[in-house]
N, C-alpha and C positions, 0 to 999 in steps of 0.2 A: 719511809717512816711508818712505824706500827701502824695500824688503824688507829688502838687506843691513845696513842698520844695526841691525835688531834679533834679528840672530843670535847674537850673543853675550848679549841679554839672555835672549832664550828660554829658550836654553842654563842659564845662569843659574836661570832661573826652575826649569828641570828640576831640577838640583842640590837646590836649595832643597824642593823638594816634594816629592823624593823622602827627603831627609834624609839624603844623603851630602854625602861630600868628592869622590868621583869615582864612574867608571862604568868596569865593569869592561869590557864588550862596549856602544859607543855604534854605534847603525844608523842610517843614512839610509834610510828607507822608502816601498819601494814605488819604487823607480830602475828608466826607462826609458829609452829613447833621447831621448824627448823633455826630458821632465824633468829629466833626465842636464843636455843642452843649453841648455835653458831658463830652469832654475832653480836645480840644482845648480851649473854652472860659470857663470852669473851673478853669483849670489851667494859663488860662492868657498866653499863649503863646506868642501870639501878642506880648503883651507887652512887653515879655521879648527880643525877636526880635529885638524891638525896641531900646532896652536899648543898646542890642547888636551892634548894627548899631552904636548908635553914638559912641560906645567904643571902633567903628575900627575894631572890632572882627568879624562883616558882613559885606560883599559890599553891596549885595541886598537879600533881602525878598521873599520867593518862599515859592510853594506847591504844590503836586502833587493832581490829583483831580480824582474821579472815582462818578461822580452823574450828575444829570440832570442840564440843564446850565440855570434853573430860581432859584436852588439854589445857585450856582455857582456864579450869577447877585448880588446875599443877603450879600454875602461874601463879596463881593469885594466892592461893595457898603458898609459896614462895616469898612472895613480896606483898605482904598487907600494907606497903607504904600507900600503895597505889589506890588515887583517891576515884577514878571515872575508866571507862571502859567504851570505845564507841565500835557497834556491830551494825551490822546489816539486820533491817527490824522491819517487816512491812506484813500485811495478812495474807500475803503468798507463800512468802519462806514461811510462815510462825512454825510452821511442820517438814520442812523440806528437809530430806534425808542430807544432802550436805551441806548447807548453810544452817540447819537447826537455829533459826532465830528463838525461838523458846528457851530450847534447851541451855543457850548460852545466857540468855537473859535471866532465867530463872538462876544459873551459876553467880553470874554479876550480883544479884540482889541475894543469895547465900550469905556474900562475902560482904553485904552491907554496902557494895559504891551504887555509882551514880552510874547511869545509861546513858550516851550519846549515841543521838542515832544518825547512821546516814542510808542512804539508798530508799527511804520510806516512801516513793512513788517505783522505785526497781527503773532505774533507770528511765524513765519517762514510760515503760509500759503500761501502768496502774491510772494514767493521767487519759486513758482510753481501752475502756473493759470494749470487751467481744459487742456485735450490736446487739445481738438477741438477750442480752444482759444487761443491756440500757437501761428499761424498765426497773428490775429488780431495785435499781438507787433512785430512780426518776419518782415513781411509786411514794418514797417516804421525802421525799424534798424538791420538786422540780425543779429547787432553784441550785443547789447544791452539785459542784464539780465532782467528776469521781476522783481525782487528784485530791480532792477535800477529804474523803473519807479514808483513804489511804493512810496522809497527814495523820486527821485523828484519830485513827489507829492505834500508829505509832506513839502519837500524845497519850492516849489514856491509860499508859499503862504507869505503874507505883514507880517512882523513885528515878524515871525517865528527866534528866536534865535539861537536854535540847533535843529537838530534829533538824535534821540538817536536809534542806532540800536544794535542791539544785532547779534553781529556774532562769525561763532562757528572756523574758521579757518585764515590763515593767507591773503588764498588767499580773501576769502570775506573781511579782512580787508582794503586789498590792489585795489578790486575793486570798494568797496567803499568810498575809500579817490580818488582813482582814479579819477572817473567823477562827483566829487563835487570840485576838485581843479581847472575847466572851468565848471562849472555851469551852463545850460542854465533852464529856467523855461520851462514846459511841453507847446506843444502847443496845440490848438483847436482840432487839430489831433489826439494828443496823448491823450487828457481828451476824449473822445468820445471812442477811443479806452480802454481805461480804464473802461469807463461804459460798455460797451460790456464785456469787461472778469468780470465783478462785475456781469451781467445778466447770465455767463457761470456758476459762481462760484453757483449760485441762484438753476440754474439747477440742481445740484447733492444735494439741500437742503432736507434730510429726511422727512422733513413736509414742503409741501405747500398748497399754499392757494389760491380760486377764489376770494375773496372776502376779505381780512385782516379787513380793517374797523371793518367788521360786528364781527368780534370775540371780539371785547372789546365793544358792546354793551351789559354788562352782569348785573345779579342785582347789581354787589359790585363794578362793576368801575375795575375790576383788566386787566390790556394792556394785554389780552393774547396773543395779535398779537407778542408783544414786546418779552414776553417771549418765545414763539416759534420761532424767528427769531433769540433771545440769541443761544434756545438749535443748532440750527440748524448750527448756526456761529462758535459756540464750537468744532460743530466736520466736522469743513474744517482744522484744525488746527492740528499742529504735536502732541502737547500735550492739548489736550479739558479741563483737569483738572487743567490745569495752564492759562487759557483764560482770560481776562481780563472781558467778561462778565458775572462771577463769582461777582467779584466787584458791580457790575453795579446791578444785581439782588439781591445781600445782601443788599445794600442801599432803592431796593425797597419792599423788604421784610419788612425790616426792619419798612418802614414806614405805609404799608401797616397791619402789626400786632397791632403796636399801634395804629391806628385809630379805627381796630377793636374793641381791648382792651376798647376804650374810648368810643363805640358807635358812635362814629362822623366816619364813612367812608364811600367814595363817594355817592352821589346821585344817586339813580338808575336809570337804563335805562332802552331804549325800546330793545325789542329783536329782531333781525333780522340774515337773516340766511348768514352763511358760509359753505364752503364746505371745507376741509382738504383732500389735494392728497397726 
């Protein structure tokens, strides 16, 4: 049986199991460009989304997203049904060359949706900065978790609908409802303190670099910067093998093989040198 003929049953079968009539926030997960391509506009998704919507059986339109935010712009520019978008959002990535949490965030809010975030402690990493960086958060709050600020982070920024954090006990349930039910956004203070434990966190990275640039000036165009900054992000992480830049490198794998495949990939560059510490 096609794929697309039993999307409406699934769908169904969701309904049912879960014991509503509808779904208030329905996601396609885990959208890439490939997938996007392959699977999603295959099978007409969208559309059926859509059908879904007006049959009361969806409130809004969602998807979860693991790729770079100029495919991310294709998308959405595509389908302005879609009402929320949830990325990877924390003050590690805001800037990271393949997860581009900004980059995609600043896309989302172009397009007028809503933010759903997940990963905003990065896998439990962010919930224990480096020790010689302790200070740095202790300094403006002694009472205040670094997990905390992480959170509010991700909280303060515009048009952000939820964060979604993953915790493993009752009390981190409880401290995290706790100082999200008086909410303040992070200040000047605390964002600058933040890029300090992000430069702490840099510090224990297996592979660095004098020069990043220069490692993706190669013949084939491939970000080696990016993917050494994946591996190295991977393993600050409790579990590296469940890291979200797992995702992030399959998508560019991904794209990077079939270009090869077709002879069409990147223009070559000049060489120029790096040094790897």
């Amino acid at each position: 049986m096609p794929a697309e003929n039993r999307v409406e049953e699934i769908f169904n079968e969701q309904l049912e199991k879960c014991g509503v009539e509808y779904f208030d926030y329905y996601l396609l997960h885990n959208l890439n460009r490939y997938l996007y391509r392959k699977e999603v506009k295959a099978c007409h998704l969208f559309d059926f989304m859509k059908k879904w919507k007006e049959q009361g059986k969806i409130r809004h339109i969602a998807f979860s997203y693991h790729d770079d935010a100029e495919h991310l712009d294709r998308i959405l520019t595509e389908h302005p049904e879609v009402d929320a978008v949830q990325i990877v959002l924390n003050y590690y990535d805001w800037e990271e060359p393949f997860i581009q949490s900004k980059k995609c965030y600043e896309v989302i809010r172009k397009h007028g949706k809503q933010v759903i975030v997940m990963e905003p402690v990065k896998g439990g990493a962010l919930a224990r900065v480096p020790s010689g960086a302790e200070h740095l958060l202790k300094d403006i709050d002694g009472d205040a978790s670094p997990a905390s600020y992480a959170i509010r982070f991700a909280a303060s920024h515009e048009g952000v609908l939820v964060v979604l954090s993953g915790m493993s006990n009752l009390s981190q349930v409880e401290e995290n409802t706790g100082y999200m039910q008086e909410f303040k956004t992070l200040s000047d203070v605390e964002e600058r303190a933040l890029n300090a434990v992000k430069a702490a966190f840099q510090k224990t990275w297996k592979y660095r670099c004098d020069n990043w640039e220069a490692l993706d000036e190669n013949d084939y165009g491939v970000p080696i910067s990016g993917i050494i900054r994946a591996y190295n992000s991977m393993f600050i992480q409790p579990d590296p093998y469940f890291s979200a830049e797992l995702n992030y490198y399959k998508s560019f794998r991904s794209a990077y093989d079939l270009a090869f495949e077709r002879g069409i990939g990147p223009k070559r560059r000049r060489r120029s040198a790096a040094r790897l510490m």
